[in-house]
SERO-4910 file (N, C-alpha, C, O; in steps of 0.05 Angstrom, whole numbers):
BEGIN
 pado doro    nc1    nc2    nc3   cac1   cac2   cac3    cc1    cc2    cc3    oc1    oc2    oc3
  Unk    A   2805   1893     -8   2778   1885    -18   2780   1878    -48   2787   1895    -64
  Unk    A   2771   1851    -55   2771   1843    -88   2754   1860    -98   2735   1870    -85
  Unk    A   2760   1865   -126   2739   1875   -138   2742   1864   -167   2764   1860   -177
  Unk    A   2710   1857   -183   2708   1844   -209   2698   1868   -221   2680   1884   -215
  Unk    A   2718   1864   -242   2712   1878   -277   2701   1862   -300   2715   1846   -314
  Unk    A   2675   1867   -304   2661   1854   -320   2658   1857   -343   2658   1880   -352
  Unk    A   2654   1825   -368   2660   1838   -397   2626   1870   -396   2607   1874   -382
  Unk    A   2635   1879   -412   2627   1909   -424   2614   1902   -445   2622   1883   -459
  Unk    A   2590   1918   -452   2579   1916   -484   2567   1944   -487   2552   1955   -472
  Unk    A   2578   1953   -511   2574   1979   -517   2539   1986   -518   2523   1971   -528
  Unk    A   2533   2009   -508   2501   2017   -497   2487   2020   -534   2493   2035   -553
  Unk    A   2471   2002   -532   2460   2024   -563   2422   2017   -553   2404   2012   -569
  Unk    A   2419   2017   -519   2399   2023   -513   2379   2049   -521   2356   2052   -529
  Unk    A   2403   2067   -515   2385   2101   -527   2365   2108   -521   2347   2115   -536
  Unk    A   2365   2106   -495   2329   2112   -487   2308   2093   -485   2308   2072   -497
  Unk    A   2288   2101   -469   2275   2086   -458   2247   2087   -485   2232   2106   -487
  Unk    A   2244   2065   -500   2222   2067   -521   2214   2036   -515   2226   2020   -529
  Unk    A   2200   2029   -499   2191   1995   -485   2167   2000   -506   2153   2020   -506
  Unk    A   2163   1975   -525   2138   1975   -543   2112   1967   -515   2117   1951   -497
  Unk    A   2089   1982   -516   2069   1985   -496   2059   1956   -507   2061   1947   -529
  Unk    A   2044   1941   -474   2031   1914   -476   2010   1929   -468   2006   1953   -463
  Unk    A   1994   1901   -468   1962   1904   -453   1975   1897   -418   1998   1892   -416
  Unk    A   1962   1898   -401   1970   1911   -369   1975   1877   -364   1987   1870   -344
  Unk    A   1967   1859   -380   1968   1830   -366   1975   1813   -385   1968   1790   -386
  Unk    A   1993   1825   -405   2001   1808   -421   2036   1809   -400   2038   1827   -383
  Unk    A   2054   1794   -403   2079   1790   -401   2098   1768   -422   2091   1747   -433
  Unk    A   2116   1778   -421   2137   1774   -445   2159   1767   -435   2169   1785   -421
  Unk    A   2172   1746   -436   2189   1739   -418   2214   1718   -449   2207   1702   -466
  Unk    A   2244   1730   -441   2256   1720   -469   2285   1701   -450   2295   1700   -428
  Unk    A   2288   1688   -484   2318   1678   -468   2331   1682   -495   2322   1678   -518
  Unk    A   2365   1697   -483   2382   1698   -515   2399   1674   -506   2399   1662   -484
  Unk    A   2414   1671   -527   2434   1662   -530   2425   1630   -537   2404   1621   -547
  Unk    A   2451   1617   -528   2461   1588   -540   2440   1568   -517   2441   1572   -493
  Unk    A   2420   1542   -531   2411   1528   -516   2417   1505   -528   2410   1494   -548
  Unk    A   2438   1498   -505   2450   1471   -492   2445   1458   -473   2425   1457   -458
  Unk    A   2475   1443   -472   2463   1417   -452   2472   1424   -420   2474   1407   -402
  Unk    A   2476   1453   -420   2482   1464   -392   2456   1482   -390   2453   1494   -368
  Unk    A   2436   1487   -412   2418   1501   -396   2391   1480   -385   2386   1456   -391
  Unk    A   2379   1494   -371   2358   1473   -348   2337   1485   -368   2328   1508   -368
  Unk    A   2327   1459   -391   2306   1465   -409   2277   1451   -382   2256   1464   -382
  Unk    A   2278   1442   -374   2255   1434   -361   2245   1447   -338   2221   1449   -332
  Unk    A   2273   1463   -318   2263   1488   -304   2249   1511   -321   2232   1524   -310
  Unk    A   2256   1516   -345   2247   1538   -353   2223   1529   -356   2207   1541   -341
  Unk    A   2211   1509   -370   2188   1498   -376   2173   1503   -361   2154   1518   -365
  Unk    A   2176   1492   -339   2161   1492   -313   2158   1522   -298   2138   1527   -285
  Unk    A   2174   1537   -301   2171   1563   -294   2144   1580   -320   2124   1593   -316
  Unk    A   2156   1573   -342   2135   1585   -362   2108   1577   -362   2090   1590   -371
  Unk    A   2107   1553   -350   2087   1545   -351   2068   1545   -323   2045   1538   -324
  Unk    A   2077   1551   -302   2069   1561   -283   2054   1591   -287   2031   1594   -279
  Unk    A   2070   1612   -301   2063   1639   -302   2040   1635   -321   2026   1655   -320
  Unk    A   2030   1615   -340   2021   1616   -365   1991   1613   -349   1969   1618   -359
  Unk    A   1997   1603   -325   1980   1594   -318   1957   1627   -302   1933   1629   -297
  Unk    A   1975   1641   -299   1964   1667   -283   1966   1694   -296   1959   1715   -286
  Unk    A   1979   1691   -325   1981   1715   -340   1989   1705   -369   2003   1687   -377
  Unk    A   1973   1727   -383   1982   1731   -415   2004   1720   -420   2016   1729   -401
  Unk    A   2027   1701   -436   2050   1702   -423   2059   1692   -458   2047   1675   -471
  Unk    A   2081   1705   -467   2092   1700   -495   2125   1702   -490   2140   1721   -484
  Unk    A   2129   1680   -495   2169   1670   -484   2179   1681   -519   2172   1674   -542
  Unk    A   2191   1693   -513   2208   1707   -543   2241   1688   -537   2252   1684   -515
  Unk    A   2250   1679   -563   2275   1658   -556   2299   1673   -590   2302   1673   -615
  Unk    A   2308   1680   -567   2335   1691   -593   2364   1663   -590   2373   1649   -572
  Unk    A   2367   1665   -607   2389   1638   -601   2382   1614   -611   2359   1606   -616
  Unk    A   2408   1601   -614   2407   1564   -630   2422   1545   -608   2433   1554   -587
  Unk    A   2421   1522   -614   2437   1500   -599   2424   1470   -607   2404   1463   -619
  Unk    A   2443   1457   -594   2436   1427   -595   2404   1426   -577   2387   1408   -582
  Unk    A   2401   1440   -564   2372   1425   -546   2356   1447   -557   2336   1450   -542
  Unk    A   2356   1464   -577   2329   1481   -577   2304   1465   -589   2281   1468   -581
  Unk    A   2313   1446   -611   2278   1436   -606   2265   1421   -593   2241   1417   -597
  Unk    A   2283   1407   -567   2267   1397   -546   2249   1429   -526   2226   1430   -517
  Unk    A   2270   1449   -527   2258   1469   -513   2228   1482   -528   2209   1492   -516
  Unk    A   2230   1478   -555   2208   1487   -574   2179   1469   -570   2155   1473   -567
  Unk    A   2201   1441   -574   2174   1418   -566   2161   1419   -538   2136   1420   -537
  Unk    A   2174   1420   -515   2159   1430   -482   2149   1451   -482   2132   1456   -465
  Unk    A   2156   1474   -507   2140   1497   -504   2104   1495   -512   2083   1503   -503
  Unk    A   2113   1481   -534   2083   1472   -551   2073   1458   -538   2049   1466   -535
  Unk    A   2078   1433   -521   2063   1405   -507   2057   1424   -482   2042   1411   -468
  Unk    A   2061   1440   -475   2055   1462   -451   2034   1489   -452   2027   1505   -435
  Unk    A   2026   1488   -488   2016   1503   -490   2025   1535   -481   2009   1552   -473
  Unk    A   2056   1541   -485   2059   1566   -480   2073   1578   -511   2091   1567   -525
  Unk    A   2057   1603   -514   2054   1626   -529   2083   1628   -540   2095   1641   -523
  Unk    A   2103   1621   -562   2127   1629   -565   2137   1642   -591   2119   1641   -608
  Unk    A   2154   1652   -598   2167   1665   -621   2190   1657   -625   2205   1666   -609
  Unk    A   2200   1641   -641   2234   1641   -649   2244   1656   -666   2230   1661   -685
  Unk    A   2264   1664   -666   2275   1685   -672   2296   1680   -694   2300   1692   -716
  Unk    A   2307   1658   -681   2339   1654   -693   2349   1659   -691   2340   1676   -674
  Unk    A   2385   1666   -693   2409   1677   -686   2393   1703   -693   2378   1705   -713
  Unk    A   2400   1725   -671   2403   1753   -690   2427   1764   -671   2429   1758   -647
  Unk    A   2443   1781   -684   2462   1798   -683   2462   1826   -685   2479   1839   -672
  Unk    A   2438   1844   -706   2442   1860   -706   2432   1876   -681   2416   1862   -668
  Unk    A   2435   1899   -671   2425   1909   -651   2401   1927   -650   2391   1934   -628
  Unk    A   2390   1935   -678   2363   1942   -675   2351   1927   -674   2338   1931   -653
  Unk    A   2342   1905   -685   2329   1870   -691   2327   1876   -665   2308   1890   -658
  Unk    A   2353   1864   -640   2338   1862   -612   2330   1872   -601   2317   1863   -582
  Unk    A   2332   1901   -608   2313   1923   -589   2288   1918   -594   2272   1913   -576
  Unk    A   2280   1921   -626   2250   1915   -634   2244   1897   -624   2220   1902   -630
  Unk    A   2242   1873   -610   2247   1850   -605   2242   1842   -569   2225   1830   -557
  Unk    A   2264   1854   -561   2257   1862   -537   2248   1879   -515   2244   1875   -491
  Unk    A   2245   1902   -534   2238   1925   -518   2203   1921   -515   2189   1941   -510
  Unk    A   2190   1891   -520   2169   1884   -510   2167   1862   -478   2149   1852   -464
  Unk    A   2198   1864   -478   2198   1839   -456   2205   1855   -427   2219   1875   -421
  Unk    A   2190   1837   -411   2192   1849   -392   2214   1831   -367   2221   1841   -346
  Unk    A   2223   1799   -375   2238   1788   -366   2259   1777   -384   2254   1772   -407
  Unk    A   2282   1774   -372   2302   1747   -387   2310   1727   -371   2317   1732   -348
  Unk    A   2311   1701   -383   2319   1674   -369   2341   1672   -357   2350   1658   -374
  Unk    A   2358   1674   -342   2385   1663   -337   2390   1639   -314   2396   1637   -291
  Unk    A   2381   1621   -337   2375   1594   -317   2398   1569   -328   2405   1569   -351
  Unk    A   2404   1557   -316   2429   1540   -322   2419   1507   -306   2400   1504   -291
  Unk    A   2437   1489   -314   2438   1469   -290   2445   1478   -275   2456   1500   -278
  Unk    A   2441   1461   -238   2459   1461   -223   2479   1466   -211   2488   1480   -193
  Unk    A   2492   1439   -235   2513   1429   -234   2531   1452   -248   2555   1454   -243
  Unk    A   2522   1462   -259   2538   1489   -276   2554   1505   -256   2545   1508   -233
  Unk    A   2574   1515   -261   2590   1538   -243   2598   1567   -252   2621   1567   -261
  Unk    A   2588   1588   -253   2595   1604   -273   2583   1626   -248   2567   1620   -230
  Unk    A   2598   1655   -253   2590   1677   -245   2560   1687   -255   2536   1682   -251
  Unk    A   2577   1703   -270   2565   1728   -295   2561   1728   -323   2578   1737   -339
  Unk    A   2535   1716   -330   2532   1703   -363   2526   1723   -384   2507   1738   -389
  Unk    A   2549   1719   -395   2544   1739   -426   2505   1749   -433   2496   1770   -441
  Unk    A   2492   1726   -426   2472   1738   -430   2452   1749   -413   2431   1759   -420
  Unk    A   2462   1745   -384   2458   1770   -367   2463   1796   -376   2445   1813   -379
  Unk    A   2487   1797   -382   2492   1822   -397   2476   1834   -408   2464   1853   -399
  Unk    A   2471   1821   -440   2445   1833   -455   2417   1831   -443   2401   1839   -459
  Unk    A   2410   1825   -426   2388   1823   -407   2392   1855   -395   2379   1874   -403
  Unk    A   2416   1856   -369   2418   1883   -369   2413   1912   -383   2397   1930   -379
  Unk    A   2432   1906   -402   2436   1922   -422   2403   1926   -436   2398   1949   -445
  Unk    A   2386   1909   -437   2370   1925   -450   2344   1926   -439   2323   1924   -452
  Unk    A   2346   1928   -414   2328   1941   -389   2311   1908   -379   2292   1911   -363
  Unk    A   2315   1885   -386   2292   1872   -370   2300   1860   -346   2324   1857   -345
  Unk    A   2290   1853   -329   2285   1843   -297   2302   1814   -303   2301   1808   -327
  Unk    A   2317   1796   -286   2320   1776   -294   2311   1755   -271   2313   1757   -247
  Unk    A   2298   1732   -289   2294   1709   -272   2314   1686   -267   2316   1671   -286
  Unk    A   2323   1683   -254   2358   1674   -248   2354   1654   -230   2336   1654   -214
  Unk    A   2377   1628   -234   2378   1609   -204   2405   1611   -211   2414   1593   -196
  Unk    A   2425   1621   -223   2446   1623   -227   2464   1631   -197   2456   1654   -193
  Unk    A   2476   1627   -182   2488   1637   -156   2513   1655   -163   2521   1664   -185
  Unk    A   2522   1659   -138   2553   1681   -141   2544   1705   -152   2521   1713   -148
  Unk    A   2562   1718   -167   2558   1747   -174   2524   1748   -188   2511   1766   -179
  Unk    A   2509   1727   -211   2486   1738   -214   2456   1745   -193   2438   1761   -191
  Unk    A   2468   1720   -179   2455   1717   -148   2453   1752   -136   2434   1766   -137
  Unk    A   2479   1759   -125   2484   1783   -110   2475   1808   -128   2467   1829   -118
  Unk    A   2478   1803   -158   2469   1829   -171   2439   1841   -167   2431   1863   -159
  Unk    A   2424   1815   -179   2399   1821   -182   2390   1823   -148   2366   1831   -149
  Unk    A   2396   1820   -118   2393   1836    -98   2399   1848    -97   2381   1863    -89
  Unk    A   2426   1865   -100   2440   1886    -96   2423   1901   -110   2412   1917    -94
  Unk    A   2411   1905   -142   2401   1919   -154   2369   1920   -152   2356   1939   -161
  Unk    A   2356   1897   -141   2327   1887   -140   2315   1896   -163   2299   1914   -167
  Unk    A   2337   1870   -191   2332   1877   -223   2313   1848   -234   2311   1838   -256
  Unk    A   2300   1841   -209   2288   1810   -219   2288   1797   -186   2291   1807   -163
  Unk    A   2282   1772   -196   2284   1744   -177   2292   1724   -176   2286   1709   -195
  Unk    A   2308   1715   -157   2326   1697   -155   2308   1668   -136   2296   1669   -115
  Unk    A   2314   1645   -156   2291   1614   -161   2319   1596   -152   2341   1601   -161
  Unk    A   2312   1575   -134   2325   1557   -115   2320   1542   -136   2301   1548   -151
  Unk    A   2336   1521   -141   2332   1499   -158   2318   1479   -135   2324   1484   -111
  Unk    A   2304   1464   -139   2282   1446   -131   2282   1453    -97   2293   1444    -77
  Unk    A   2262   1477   -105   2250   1484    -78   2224   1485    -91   2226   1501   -110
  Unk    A   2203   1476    -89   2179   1482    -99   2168   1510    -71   2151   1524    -81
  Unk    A   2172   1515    -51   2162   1535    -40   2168   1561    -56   2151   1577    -64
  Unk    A   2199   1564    -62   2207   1583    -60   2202   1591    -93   2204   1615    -97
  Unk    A   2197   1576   -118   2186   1579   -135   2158   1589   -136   2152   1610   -148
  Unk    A   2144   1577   -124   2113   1589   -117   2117   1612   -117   2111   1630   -133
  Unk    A   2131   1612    -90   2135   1643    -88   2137   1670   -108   2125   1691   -111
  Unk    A   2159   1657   -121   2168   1677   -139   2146   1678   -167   2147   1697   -183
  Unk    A   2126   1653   -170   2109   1661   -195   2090   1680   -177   2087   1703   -186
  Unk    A   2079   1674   -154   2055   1691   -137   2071   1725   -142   2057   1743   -152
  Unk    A   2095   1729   -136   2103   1755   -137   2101   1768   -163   2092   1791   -165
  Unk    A   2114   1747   -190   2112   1768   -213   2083   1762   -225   2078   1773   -246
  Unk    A   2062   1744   -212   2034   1743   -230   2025   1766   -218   2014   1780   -235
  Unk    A   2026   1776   -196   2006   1807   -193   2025   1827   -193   2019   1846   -177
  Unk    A   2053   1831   -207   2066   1851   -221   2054   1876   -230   2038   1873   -249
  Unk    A   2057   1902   -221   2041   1925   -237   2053   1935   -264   2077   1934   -270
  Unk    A   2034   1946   -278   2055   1962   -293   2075   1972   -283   2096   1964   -291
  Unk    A   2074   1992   -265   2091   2006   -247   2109   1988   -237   2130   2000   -242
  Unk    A   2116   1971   -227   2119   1951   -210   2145   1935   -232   2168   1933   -224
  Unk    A   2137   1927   -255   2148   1920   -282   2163   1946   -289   2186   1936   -291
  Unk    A   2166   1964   -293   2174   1988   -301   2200   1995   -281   2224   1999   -287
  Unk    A   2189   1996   -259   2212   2001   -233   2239   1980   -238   2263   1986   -240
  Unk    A   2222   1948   -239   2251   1921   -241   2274   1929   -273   2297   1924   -280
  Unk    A   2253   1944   -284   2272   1949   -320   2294   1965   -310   2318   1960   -308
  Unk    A   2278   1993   -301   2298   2014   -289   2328   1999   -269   2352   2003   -273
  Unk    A   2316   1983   -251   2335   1977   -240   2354   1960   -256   2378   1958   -250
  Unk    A   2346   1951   -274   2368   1926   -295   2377   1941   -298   2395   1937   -281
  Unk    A   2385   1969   -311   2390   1984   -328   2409   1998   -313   2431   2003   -324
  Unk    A   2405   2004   -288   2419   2015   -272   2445   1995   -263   2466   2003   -253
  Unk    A   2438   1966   -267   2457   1953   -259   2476   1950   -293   2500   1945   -290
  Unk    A   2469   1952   -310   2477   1960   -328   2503   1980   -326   2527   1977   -321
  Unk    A   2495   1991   -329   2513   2026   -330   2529   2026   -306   2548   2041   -301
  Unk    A   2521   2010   -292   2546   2016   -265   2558   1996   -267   2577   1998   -251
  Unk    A   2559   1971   -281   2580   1945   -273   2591   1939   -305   2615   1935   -310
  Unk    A   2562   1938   -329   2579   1937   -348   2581   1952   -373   2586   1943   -395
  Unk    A   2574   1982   -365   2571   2003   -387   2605   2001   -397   2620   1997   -378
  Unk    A   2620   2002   -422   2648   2023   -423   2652   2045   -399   2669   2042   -381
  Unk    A   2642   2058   -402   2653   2081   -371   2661   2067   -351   2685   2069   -344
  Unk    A   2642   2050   -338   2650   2036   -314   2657   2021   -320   2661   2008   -299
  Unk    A   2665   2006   -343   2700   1988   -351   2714   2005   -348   2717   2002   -323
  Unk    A   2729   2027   -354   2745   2052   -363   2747   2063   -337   2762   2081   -331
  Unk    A   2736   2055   -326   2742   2075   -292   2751   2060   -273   2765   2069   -255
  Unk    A   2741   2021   -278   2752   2009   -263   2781   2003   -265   2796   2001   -245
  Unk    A   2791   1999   -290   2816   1998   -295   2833   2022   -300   2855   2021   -312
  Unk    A   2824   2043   -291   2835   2066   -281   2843   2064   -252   2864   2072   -244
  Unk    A   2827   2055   -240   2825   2050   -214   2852   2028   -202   2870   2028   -185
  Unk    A   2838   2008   -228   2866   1982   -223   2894   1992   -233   2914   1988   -219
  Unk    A   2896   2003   -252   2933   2017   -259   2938   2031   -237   2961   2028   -226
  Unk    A   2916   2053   -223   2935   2072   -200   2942   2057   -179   2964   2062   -168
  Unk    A   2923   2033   -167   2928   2026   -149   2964   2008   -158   2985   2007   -145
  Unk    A   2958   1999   -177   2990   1979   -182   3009   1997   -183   3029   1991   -170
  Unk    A   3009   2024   -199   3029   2044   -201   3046   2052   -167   3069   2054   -159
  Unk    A   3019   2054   -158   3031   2062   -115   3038   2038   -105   3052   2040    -85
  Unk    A   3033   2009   -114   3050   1991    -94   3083   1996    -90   3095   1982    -73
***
């Protein structure tokens, strides 16, 4: 049976301190690099769907060649945003994020990739992810039911998924963090790097 070892990022979550919203506001972020592999017009269209049924403020950590077309669809869409800019340090994103209750992991298509570095920090610092990404991020967020997984041009199955997170509970929001977090610590805490490749030397040592 294969098994994947995933990059690791050291925890400096430390407890659960989520800055409190109002019950119908939602906060939904994307980190990292925006390029010409991420799907700036799915996200649009997803943000702007939710904008349409809840409070909704997109927090954007990260630079790239396409972020001010993403900035300009945000404004011509009328959705609520914050730029951030590169940040690095790791309190900055906690303050930062520990208001969000989703992260983006949306790509083209055409893109091929597992497990995106900024899944990771999505994990890692408890929010739910909204994903069309396939393969391992696909299987995670079921395996863990840490978010929802969006068909690229299915308009049913999008519906769907804004109808599910617009009547989201607090409770309901709280549970999908827990579960990020949990998928966290079990696939890419250090420990469970450190155990899997414990696992991988004994098995090579007995062939």
């Amino acid at each position: 049976e294969a098994k994947t070892i995933y990059l690791c990022k050291e925890d400096y979550y430390k407890g659960r301190d989520y800055v409190r919203c109002d019950s119908n506001d939602l906060n939904i972020a994307y980190i990292g690099s925006i390029n010409h592999i991420v799907d700036i017009d799915y996200i649009v269209e997803i943000l702007t769907k939710l904008n349409e049924r809840r409070n909704l403020t997109f927090h954007i950590i990260g630079d790239g060649e396409c972020k001010d077309d993403l900035l300009m669809k945000c404004k011509n869409n009328n959705i609520a945003h914050k730029d951030y800019g590169i940040v690095y340090d790791d309190e900055q994103k906690k303050n930062i994020l520990g208001k969000c209750h989703f992260g983006l992991n949306i790509m083209k298509s055409s893109v091929m990739v597992g497990a995106t570095m900024k899944s990771l920090e999505y994990f890692h610092w408890g929010m739910a992810l909204i994903n069309n990404i396939p393969a391992d991020s696909k299987k995670i967020v079921e395996k863990y039911k840490c978010g929802f997984n969006c068909i690229q041009n299915s308009s049913n199955n999008l519906l769907e998924m804004i109808n599910h997170i617009a009547i989201l509970t607090d409770c309901q929001l709280s549970e999908l963090r827990d579960n990020s977090r949990t998928a966290y610590t079990e696939l890419f805490d250090e420990d469970a790097m450190r155990q899997k490749y414990e696992k991988l030397f004994d098995y090579v040592e007995n062939l």
